[in-house]
BALO-271497 format. One record per residue (C-alpha): x, y, z; residue in three letters. Coordinates in steps of 0.05 Angstrom, whole numbers, padded with zeros to 5 digits, always signed. Example, Ala and Ser with C-alpha at 12.3 -4.5 7.8 and 13.67 -1.06 7.14 Angstrom:
residues 2
+00246-00090+00156ALA/+00273-00021+00143SER/
//
This chain:
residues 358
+01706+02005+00405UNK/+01675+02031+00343UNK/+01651+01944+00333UNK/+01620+01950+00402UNK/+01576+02011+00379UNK/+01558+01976+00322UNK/+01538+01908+00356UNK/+01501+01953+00411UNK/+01467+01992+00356UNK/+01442+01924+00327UNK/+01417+01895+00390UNK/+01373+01964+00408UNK/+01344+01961+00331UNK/+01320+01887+00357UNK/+01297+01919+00411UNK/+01257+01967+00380UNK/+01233+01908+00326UNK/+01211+01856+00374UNK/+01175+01919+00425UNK/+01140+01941+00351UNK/+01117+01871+00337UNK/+01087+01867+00401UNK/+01049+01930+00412UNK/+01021+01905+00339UNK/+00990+01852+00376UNK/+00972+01876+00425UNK/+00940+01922+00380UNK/+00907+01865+00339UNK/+00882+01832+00408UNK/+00851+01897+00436UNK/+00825+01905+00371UNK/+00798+01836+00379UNK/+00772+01842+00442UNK/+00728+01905+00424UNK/+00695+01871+00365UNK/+00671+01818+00417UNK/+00653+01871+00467UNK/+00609+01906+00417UNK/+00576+01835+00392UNK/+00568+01822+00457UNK/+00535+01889+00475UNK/+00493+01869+00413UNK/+00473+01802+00434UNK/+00453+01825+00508UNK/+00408+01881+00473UNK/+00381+01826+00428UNK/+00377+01786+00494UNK/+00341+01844+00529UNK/+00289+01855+00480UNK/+00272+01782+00471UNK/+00256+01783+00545UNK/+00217+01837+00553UNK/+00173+01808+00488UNK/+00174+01750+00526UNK/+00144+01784+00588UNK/+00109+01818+00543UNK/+00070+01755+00531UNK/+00075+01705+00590UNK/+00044+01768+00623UNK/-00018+01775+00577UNK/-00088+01769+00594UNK/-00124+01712+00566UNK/-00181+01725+00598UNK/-00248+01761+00558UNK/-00254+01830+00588UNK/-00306+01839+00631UNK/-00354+01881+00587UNK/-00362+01819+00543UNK/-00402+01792+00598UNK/-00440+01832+00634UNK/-00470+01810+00707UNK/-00531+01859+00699UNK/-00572+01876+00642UNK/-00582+01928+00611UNK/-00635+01981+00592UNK/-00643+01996+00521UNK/-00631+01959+00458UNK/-00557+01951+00463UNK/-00507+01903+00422UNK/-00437+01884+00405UNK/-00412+01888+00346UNK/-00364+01818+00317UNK/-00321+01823+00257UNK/-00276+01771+00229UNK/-00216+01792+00189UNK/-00173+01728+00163UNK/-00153+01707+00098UNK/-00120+01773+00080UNK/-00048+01744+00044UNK/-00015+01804+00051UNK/+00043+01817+00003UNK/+00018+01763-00041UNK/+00013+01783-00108UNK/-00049+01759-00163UNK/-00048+01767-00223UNK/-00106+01793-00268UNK/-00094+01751-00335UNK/-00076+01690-00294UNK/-00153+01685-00259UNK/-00196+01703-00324UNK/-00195+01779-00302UNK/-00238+01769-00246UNK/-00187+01795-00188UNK/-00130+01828-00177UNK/-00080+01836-00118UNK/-00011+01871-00089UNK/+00012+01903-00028UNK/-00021+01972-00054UNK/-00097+01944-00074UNK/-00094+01905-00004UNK/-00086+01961+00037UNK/-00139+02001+00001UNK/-00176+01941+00018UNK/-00162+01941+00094UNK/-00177+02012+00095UNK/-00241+01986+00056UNK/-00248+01939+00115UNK/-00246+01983+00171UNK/-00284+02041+00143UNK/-00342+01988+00123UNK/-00346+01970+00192UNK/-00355+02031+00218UNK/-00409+02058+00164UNK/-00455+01989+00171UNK/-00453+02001+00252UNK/-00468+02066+00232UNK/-00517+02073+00171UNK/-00539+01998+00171UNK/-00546+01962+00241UNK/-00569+02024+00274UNK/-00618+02036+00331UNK/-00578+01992+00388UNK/-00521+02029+00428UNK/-00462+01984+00419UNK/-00421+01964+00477UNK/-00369+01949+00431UNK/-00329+01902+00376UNK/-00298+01846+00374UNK/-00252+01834+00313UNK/-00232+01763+00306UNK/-00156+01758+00284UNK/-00165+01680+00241UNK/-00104+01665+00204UNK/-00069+01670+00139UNK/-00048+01742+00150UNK/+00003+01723+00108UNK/+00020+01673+00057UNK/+00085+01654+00077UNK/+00140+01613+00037UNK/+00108+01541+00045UNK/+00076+01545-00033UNK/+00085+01562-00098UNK/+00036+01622-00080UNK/+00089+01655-00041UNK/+00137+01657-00105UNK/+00112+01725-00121UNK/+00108+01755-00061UNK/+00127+01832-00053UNK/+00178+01817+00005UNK/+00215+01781+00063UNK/+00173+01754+00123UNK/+00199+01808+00159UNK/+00188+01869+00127UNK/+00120+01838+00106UNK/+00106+01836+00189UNK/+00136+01916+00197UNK/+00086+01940+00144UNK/+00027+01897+00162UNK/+00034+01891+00232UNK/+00035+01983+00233UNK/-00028+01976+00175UNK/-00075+01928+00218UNK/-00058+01964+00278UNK/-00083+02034+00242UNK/-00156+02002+00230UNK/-00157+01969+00291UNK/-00146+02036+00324UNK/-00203+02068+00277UNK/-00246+02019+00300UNK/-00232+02023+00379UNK/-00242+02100+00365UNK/-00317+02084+00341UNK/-00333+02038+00386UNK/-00298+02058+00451UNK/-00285+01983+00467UNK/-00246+01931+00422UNK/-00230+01864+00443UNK/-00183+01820+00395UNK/-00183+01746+00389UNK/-00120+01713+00355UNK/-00113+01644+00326UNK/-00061+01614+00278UNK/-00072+01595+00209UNK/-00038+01543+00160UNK/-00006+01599+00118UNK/+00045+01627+00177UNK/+00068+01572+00197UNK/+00149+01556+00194UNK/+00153+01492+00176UNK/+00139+01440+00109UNK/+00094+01404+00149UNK/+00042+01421+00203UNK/+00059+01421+00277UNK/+00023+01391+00333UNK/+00072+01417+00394UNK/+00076+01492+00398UNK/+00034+01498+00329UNK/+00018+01569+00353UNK/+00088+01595+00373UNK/+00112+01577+00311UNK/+00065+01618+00268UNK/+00078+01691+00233UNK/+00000+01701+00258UNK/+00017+01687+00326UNK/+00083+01737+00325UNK/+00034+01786+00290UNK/-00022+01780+00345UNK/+00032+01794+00396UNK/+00067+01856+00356UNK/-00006+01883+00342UNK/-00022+01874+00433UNK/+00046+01913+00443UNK/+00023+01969+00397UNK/-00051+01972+00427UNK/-00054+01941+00489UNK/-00094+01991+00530UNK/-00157+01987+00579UNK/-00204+01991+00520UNK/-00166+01953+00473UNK/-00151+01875+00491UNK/-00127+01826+00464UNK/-00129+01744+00470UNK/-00071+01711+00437UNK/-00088+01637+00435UNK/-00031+01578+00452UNK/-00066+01531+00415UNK/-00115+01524+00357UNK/-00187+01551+00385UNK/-00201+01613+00423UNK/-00265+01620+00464UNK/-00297+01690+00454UNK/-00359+01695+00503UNK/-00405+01750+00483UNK/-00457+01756+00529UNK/-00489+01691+00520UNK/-00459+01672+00465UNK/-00397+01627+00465UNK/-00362+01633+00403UNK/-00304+01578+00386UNK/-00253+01613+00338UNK/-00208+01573+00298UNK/-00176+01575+00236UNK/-00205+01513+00199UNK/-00149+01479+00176UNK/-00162+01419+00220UNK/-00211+01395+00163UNK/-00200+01334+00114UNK/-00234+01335+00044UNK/-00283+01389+00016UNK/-00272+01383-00051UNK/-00337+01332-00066UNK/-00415+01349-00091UNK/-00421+01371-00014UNK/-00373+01422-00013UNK/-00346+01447+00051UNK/-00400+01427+00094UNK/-00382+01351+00105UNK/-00309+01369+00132UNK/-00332+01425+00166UNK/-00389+01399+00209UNK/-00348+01332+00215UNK/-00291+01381+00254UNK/-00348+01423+00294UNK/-00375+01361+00328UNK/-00299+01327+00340UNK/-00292+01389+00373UNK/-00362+01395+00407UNK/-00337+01322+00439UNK/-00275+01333+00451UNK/-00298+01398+00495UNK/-00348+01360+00522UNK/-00302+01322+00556UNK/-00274+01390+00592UNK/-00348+01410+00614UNK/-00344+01463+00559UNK/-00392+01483+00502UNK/-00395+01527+00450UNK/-00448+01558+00414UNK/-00425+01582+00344UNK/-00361+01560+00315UNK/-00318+01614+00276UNK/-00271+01603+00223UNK/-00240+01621+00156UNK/-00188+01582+00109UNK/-00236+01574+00056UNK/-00242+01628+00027UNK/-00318+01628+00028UNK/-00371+01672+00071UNK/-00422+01626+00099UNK/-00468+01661+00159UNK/-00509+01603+00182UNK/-00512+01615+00267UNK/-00575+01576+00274UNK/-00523+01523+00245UNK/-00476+01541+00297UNK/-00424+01556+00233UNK/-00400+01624+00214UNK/-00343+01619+00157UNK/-00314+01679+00141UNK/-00282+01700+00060UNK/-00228+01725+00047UNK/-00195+01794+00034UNK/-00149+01771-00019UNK/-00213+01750-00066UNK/-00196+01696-00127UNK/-00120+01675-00142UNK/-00093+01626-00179UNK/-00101+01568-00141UNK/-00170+01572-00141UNK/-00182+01582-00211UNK/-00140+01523-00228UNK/-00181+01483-00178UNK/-00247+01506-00207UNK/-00269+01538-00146UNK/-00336+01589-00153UNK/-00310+01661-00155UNK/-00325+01695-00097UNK/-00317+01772-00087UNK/-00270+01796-00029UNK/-00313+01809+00027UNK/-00316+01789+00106UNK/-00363+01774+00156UNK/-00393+01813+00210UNK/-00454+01803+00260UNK/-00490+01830+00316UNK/-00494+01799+00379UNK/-00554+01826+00434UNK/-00564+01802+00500UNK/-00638+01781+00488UNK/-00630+01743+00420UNK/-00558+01723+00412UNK/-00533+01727+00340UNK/-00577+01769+00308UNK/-00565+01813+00248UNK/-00507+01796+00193UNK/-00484+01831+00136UNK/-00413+01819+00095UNK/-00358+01870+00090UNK/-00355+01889+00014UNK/-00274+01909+00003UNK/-00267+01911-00062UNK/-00267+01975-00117UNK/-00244+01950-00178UNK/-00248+02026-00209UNK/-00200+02057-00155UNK/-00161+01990-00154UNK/-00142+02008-00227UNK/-00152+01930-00256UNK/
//
């Protein structure tokens, strides 16, 4: 008898084992199960957010705003006010003893210079380019916000991609503000430059989606968007800014081959306006004035039908080693009237070496 109890005491211990090994797995599997529950829960957050930035953006309104384009004139002297800001390399860092003295650059001196920007803006509408009531501005967005990780340029850049967007994309949108405030109206044109871009080699098929300026543009609309700020986020290379009779063709001006002859920049450049004058041509389009940046040079020649904008970032490196002429950060601006066109011009001085500290 006293065996039996034994034997039944042995079989109820394996009882109790095989019960405890599998409440631990069931414990591991629930345990399991909840991890992919919460990545799930994750990735259908992710999922949501994705879409509504995709709404966010098949939704957008290409179109000028109407203001642009008035049907009836006006009385007074009155004007629009068009500033290009492009070429800024934010987070890219230059070094002083590296370009002869002549420039200096971080994430600190470039927003002082953006704040430069937008309060020079403002005080030439002001001060400068005064006895028209302005309608209201027009800031080109043209490309190479950023430098990106495509060149040796980028190896001493102050951060990731990413945190370069967060910081730049909640600066721009600050001076974009300031300047809606002044001018009560603010459209925004967006193109791509070479800088953003994602991959070694340029794209032809979705060149634009592919582009930190084009995420940038569409952060920047999501922060602003309002009925007096718009924006026009282009799909492709150009972007067509009407202002009143004026058509301006924005692009970033990376489409050009050669440039580095006697001639300059003009050869490429006016070689690429008139491919593009035919190729728009065959559309039944024209443009008047073609806007760009990429070389880092401030060139206001309308009656050419060329405005090229500088750059905020000034020298760097690459330019000195390529011999380039120094040319002080600075960016364009013009004023557009409804009886002459493209009128007055004047470049945005950014830079203050003193309070810079270089």
């Amino acid at each position: 008898m006293a065996f039996r109890d034994e034997l039944d005491d042995d079989e109820a211990t394996q009882d109790v084992d095989v019960l405890a090994r599998r409440n631990a797995k069931l414990r591991r599997e629930n345990s399991t199960l909840r991890r992919q529950l919460d990545q799930s829960d994750a990735k259908t957050e992710e999922l949501t957010k994705f879409l509504d930035f995709h709404d966010a953006i098949t939704t957008a309104n290409p179109k000028p705003p109407k203001w642009l384009a008035p049907k009836k004139p006006r009385s007074g002297h009155h004007a629009t006010l068009v500033a290009v800001l492009s070429d800024t390399h934010f987070d890219e860092v230059v070094n002083p003893d590296e370009v002869g003295g002549l420039n200096a650059y971080d994430r600190v001196i470039a927003t002082q210079r953006l704040e430069r920007w937008a309060e020079g803006v403002i005080k030439l509408a002001r001060h400068y380019l005064t006895g028209v009531t302005y309608d209201g501005a027009v800031v080109m967005l043209g490309g190479d916000m950023f430098t990106g990780t495509l060149h040796d340029l980028a190896e001493t850049n102050e951060d990731t991609l990413f945190g370069s967007l967060l910081y730049w994309s909640e600066q721009i949108a600050a001076a974009l503000q300031l300047i809606a405030d002044e001018f009560g109206k603010l459209h925004v044109p967006v193109v791509v430059g070479n800088h953003g871009r994602l991959t070694r080699k340029p794209r032809t098929k979705q060149r634009a989606r592919d582009n930190l300026d084009y995420l940038l543009g569409h952060m920047l609309a999501r922060q602003l968007r309002s009925d007096s700020i718009t924006f026009d986020i282009t799909e492709g290379t150009d972007c067509w800014v009407p202002v009143y009779g004026v058509t301006h063709l924005l692009t970033h001006g990376d489409q050009t081959t050669g440039g580095g002859g006697i001639g300059g920049i003009w050869s490429p450049i006016m070689r690429m306006s008139a491919r593009k004058a035919q190729r728009y041509a065959a559309e039944g389009r024209t443009f008047d004035t073609m806007v760009m940046g990429h070389w880092h040079q401030l060139i206001s020649a309308p009656e050419q039908g060329l405005i090229v904008n500088g750059s905020l970032k000034g020298y760097d490196e690459y330019a000195a080693v390529s011999n380039f002429r120094p040319e002080q950060a600075q960016q364009a601006l013009w004023l557009v009237t409804p009886e002459r066109g493209i009128t007055l011009s004047a470049p945005v001085m950014v830079t203050d070496r003193k309070k810079e500290g270089w």
